[in-house]
N, C-alpha and C positions, 0 to 999 in steps of 0.2 A: 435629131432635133436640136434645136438651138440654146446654147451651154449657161442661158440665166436666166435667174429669176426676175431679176432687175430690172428695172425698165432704164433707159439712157437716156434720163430726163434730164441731164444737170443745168439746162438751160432753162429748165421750168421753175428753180429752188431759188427765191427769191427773199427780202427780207420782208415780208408781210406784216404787216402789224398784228398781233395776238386779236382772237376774234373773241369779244366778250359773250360771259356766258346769255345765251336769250332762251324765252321760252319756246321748246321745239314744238314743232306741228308735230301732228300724229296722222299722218295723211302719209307719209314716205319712210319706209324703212330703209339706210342705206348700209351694206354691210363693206368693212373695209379691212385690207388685210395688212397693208406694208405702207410706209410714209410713203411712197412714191406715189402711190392712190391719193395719199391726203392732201399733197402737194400738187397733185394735177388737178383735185374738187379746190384746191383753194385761189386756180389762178383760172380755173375754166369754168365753173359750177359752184361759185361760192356758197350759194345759198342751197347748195345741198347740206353744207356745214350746220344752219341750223335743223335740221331733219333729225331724225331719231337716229341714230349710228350703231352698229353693233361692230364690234372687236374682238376675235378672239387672243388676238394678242398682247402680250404685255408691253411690249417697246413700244408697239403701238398708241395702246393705253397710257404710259408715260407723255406722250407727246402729246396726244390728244388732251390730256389733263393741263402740259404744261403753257397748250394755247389756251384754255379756258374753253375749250369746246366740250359740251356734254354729251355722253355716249352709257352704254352700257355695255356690259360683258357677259360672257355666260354666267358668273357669279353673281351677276344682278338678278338674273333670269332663274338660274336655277334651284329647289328649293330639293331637301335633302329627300323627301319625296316621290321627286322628279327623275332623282339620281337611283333613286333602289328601282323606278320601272325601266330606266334602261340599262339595268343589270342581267334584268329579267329578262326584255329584249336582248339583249349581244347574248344569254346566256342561248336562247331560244336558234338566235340566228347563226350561232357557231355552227351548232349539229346540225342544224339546215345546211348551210354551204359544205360543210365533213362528207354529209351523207351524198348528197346529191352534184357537187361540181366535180367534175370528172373527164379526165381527157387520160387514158390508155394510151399506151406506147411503148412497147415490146415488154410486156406486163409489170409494166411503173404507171403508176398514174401522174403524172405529171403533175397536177395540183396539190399530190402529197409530199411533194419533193422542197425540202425548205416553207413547210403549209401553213408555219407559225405568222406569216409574211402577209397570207390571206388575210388567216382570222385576224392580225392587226390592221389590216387594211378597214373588214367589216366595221372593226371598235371605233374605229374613226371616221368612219361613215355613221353609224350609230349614234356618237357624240353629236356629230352636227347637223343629223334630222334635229335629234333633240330638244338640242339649244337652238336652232332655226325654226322648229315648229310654236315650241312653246313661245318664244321671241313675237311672232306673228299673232299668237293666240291672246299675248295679252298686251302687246304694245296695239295692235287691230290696223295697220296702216293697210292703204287701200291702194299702194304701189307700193314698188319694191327697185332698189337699186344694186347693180351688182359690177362687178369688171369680171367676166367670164377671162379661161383660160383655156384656149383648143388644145384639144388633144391629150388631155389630160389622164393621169392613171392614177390609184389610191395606193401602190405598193410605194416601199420607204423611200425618201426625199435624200437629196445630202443633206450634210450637216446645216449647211449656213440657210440652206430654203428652209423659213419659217410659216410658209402660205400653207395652207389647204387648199393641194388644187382640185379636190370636185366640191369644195365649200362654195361654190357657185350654180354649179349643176344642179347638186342639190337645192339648194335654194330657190332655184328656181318653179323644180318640180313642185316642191313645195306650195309656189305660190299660185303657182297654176290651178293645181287641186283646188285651193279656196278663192278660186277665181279675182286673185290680184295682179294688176296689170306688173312686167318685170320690165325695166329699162335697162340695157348692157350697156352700161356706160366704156367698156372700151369700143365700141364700135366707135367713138365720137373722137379714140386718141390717134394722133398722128405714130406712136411708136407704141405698139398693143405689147403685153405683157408675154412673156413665153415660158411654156413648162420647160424645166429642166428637166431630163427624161434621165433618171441617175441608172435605174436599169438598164437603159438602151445602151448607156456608157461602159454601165461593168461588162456586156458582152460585147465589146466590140473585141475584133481581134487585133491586137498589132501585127505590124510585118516582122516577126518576128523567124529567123532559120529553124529548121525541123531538128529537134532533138534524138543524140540516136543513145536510144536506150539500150543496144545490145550491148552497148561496153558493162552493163548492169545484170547481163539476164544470167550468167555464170554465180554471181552471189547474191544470197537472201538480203532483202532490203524493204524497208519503214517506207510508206507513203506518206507523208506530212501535206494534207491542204488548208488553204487558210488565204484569207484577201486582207488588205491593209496592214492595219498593225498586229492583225495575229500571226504574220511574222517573223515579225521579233520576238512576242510572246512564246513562238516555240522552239526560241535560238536555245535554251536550256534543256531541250528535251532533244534537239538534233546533236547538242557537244556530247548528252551521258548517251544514247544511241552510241554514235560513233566510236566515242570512247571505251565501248567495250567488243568493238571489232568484230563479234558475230553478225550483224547487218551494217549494210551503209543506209544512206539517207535520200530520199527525192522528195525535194519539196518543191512543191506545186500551187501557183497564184490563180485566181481569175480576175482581180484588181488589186492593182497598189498602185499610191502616187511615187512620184518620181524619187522622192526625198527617202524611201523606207525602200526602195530598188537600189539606191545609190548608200542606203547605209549597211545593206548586206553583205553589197558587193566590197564595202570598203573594210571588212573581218574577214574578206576571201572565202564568202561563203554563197552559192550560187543556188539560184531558184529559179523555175522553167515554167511560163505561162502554159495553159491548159491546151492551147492551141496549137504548143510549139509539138505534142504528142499525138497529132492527128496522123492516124493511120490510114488515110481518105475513103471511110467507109460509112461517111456522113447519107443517111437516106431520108432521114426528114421524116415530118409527116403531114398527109396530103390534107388540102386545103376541104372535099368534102364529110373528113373524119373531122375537122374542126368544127365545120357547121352543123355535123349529125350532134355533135358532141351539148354545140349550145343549147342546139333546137330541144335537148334532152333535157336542160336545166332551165330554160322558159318554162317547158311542160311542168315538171316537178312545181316550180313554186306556185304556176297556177292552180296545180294541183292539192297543195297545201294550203295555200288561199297566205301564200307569204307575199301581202303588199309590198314589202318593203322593196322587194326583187325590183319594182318600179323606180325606186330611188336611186340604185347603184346605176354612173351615168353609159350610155352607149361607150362613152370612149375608152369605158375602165376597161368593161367586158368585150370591146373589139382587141385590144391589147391582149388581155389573159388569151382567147380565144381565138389569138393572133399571132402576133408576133414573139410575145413572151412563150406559148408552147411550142412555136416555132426553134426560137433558140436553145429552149430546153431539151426540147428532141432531140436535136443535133448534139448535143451533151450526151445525152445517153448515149447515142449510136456511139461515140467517141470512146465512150469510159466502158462501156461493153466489149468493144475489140479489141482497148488496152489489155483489160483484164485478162481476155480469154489468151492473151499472149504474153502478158507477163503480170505475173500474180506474185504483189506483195505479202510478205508475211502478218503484214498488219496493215491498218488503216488509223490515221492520229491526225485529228483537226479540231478542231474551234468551232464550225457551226455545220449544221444540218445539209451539203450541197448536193449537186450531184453524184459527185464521185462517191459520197458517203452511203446513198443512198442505193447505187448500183452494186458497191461493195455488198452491204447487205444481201442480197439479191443474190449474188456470187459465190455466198460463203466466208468472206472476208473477216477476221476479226477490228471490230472500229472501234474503238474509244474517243470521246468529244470531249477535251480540253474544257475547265471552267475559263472564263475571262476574266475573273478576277474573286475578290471576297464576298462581294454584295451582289453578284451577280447573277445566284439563283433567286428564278423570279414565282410568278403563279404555275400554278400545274398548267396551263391552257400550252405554257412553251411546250413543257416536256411531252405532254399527251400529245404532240404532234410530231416528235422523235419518231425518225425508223426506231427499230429493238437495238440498239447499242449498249453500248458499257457508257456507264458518265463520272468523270472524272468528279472526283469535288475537294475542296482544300480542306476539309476541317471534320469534326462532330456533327457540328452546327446544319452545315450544308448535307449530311448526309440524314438529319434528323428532318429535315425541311422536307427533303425530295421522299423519304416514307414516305410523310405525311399527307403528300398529293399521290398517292396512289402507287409509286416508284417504288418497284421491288428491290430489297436491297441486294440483291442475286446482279441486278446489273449496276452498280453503284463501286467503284473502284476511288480508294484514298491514293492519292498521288505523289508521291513523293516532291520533285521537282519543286514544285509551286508552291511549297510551306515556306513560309520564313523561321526564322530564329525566332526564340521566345524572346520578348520583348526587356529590355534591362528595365529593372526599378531605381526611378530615379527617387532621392530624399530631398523633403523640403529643406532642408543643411545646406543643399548644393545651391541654394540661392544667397546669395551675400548677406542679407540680413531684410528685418521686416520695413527698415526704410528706403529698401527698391520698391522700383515701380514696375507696379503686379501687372504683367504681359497679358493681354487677353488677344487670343488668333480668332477670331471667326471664319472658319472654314464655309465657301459658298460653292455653289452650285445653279444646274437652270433651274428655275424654281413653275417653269411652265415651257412646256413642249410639245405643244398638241398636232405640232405635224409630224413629230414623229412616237407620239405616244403610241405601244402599245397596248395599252391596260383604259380603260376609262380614267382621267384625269379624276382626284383624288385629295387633290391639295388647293385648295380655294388660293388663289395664287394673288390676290387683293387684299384678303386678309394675310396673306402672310408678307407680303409686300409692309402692311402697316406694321407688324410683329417685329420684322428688321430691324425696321424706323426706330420704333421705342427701343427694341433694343440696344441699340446701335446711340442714341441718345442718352440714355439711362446711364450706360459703360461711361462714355465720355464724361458726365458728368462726375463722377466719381474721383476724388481727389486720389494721384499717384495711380494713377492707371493709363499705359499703353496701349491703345484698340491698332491689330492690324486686320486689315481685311486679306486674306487668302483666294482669290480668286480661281477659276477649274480657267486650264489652260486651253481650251476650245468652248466649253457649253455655258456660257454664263450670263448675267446683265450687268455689263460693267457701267451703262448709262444710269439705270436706277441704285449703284452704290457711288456714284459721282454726284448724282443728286441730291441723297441725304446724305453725303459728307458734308455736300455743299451749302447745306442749312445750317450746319452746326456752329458756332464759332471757332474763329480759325486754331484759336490753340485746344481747342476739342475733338479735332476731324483727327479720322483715322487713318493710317497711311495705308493704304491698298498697292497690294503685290501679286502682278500675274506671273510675272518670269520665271520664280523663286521655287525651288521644288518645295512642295509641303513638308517635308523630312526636316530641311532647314531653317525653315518656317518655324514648325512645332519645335524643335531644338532649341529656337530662339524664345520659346514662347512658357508665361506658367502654367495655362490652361488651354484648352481647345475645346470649342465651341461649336456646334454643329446645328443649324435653325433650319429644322423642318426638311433637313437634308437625309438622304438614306444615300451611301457611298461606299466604294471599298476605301475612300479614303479613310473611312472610320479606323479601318484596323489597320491601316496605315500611319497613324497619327499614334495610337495606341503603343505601338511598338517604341516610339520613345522614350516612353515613361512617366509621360505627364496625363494627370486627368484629362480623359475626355466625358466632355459634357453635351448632351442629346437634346435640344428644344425641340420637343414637340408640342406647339401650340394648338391646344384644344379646341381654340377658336378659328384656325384657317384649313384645319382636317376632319372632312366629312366622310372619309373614310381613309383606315391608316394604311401606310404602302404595305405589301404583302411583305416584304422583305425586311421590316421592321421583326417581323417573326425570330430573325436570326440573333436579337439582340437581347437578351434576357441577359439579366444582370446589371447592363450597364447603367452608369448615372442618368436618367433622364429626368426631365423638368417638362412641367404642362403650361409654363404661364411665361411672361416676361416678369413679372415681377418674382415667381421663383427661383429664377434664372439670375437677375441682381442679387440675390437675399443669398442664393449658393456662391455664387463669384465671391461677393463678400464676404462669405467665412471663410473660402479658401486663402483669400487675399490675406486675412487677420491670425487665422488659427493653423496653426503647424501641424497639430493633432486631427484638424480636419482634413489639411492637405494632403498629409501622408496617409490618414483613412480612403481619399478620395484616390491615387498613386495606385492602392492594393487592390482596389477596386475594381479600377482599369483595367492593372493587370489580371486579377483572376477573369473579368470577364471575355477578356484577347485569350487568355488558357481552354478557358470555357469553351469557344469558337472553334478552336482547332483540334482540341482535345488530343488522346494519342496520337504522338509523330507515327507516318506511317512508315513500315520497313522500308529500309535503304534497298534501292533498287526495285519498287514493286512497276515503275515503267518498262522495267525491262522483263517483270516477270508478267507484265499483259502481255508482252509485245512474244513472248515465250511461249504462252498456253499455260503457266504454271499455277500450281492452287496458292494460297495466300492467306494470312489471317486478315479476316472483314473486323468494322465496328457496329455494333448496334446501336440505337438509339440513345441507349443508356450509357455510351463506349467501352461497354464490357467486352472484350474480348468475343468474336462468335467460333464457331469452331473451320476446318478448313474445308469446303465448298466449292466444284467447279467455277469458272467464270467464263464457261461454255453457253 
């Protein structure tokens, strides 16, 4: 399929003059995802601008705002309400697709292989019946406007695709049901929009030479897999392996960009696509075990009286029931005759794949790598783990995953992945009370509905305003520094150029993507974190300085699950908290260095006891080990069979 989301308008982006705000009809709902849509309604279809517009997006939303054109959002739409029925809904529809979606293949079910992938798919299908039904119900327009996307699937997006592509499909069905006429507006564009098919991508195979793994099969050895950057992330856990000469190491990709192949290579250390281990014993599976397969999950929800099954679009479920078990099969078949010819001592990766899966299956010992600090999320992940071991960095992490139902029997403290205990820095170390008190505001995407998997949580308009004041309020403040910390891929760097840009100019803050956060916070007297949930947190933490938590009460209509991990720390519910804190820290020495020990016990708190030196290598061994409990009391010593 074809590699953007983009459309290749640049001939169409013209200097229009801003459209003022007018009264919208209520006769045309039109829903729009990315400026390129907006820009082709404004040189082709002007006067669908005045029309009722719906946006899930924020950048969107920026622009839309900044022509003076009026729209709404699902934060317009949706009331807190609205948000607890479709909790109940996704909660209802999980165990519907768990129980009933099903495709068998040398007894793996394929839809439980990486199945977290599904049920995010469901939640965001979920979200935008939702907010597209409710949208209809009480805007009442008696047409509907849409830019469909062929060929569309609901599994994750890259990073940079911001669109929902069955937020059309859906919609449509939608409007059908209450018999409203639907107009696809891309039939009318000379260059139609294209799904970016990021699954089709990660299995492709490169031409890549066959790997001979007999030079391996004389000595016990580590399976390491992992796509992207977890990689790198497991360059730590391949040197202590190695380093202690009873196993060597294979580690094994199914995607990486070119940049994270060419930076492994250049520490001389080598990784082998999944493809290059084909033992050609690939059988597939047949085209009428796919259609028995569907034909079986139509019945079922008819047979539940699950409407919703009507919503999910043809093109999702031709793909799952297609192409995607297709290339899954062919995975098994792979990692099945690996294994049964050469059987590592252990299995160690980052997420849920095949290989992990089939291991299982095999007998294999597997351990799943955490991805970071903040990265244990709701049970809905874990409940869709094969039976693994789960690595976790801290107390904290291991208090959480009980608490969703996770026995601590498979729950393993990792050595590798701990940092040092954080230095405590003194308020001393600042030259005196007539510097100028640093404030970093650490940001983040503050909206990501194409690739959320949780239901969106964070009213993302009212935190947008939350910023503003923020961000205003600081400035104001005599002898104060604002920089803005930007995330190095996920962020809205056009809505913090915006309100800088209001500010006046000796107020505006200087915003830094490049700059690692380490050096950032180093530079910085406080750190500031608005409505953000990140392992940046315990990342910042570790230098010494307060970090400070806004959580504004007014743009969270439900708090992220992962907020759970943070008991202790400084948090603030308001903007004006948030100034009235900044400013004692700024003035009062006793508060700073109260706020300093804070931080730190609360970073102690998190990770609680260091776990024994070397307990990767004692997974990776069979050996017994002391566990943590909840309370981090010592437990006694316990298989981790």
């Amino acid at each position: 399929m074809v590699a953007s989301y983009e459309m290749n308008r640049a001939s169409h982006r013209t200097r229009e003059r801003p459209i003022m705000k007018v009264f919208m009809t209520a006769s045309t709902l039109t829903i729009l995802q990315d400026r390129a849509e907006l820009d082709w309604l404004a040189l082709h279809r002007r006067e669908a601008l005045t029309h009722r517009i719906l946006t899930f997006d924020l950048e969107l939303h920026l622009q839309l705002s900044k022509r003076g054109i009026d729209h709404v959002t699902p934060w317009d739409i949706i009331t807190p309400a609205d948000r607890e029925q479709m909790e109940e809904r996704e909660a209802l529809l999980h165990r519907w697709w768990q129980e009933h979606a099903a495709i068998r293949h040398r007894n793996i079910d394929i839809l439980k292989v990486a199945s977290d992938r599904h049920i995010a798919a469901i939640t965001r299908m979920v979200w935008i019946e939702g907010v597209v039904g409710k949208a209809i119900a009480r805007l009442r327009p008696i047409r509907l406007q849409i830019f469909d996307i062929a060929g569309a699937h609901g599994l994750e997006q890259p990073p940079h695709c911001r669109r929902l592509p069955l937020l059309p499909a859906i919609a449509r069905t939608i409007a059908k049901d209450r018999k409203i006429e639907v107009e696809d507006l891309s039939d009318h564009m000379d260059c139609q929009s294209q799904f970016e098919d990021a699954a089709a991508r990660q299995s492709r195979e490169p031409d890549l030479p066959p790997f001979d793994i007999s030079k391996m099969a004389n000595q016990p050895f580590v399976l390491l897999t992992g796509s992207g950057p977890d990689l790198t992330r497991q360059l730590s856990a391949v040197r202590m392996i190695e380093a202690s000469s009873t196993h060597r190491v294979l580690q094994v990709y199914r995607y990486a960009d070119g940049e994270t192949l060419k930076r492994m290579q250049s520490i001389g250390h080598s990784v082998i696509h999944d493809s290059q281990l084909d033992l050609g014993v690939d059988t597939g599976i047949d085209e009428k075990s796919l259609q028995a397969c569907r034909q079986a999950f139509n019945h079922s929800a008819i047979a539940a009286g699950i409407d919703f099954a009507r919503r999910i679009p043809d093109s999702h479920l031709n793909f799952i029931f297609g192409e995607y078990a297709c290339k899954i099969a062919m995975r098994i078949d792979r990692w099945q005759a690996f294994f049964a010819r050469y059987r590592p001592t252990a299995l160690v990766g980052h997420y849920p794949d095949v290989a992990m899966e089939v291991a299982v299956q095999s007998g294999i010992r597997c351990l799943m790598l955490p991805h970071g600090g903040m990265s244990v999320g709701v049970g809905t992940w874990y409940r869709s783990m094969p039976r693994v071991s789960l690595g976790v960095e801290g107390a904290a992490h291991m208090g959480h995953l009980v608490s969703h139902g996770i026995s601590p029997d498979r729950i393993e403290l990792i050595d590798p992945f701990v940092e040092d205990e954080a230095p405590v820095r003194s308020h001393a170390q600042r030259d005196g009370a007539s510097d100028r008190f640093k404030v970093l505001l650490a940001t983040s995407r503050l909206a990501d509905h194409a690739h959320d998997a949780e239901l969106p949580g964070l009213n993302w308009k009212a935190a947008i305003d939350s910023f503003r004041e923020s961000l205003k309020f600081a400035a104001e403040q005599d002898n104060w520094e604002i920089v803005i910390k930007t995330h190095p891929r996920y962020d809205h760097l056009e809505l913090y150029r915006e309100i800088n840009e209001s500010l006046p100019s000796h107020q505006r803050a200087r915003i830094v993507g490049n700059d690692s956060l380490t050096a950032c916070a180093s530079d910085a007297d406080v750190v500031v974190f608005a409505n953000v949930t990140s392992s940046a947190i315990l990342e910042a933490a570790q230098i010494g300085k307060p970090v400070v938590l806004l959580r504004d009460s007014s743009a969270i209509c439900r708090a992220n699950p992962r907020d759970a991990l943070l008991d202790g720390w400084i948090r603030v519910e308001t903007v004006t908290e948030l100034i009235a804190k900044l400013n004692r820290l700024a003035s009062n020495a006793s508060e700073y260095q109260s706020a300093v020990a804070k931080t730190h016990q609360a970073y102690k708190a998190f990770y609680g006891s260091r776990p024994k030196a070397g307990s990767l290598l004692d997974f990776i061994a069979g050996n017994k080990k002391t566990r943590f409990a909840r309370n981090d009391e010592p437990r006694s010593l316990i298989s981790i069979h």
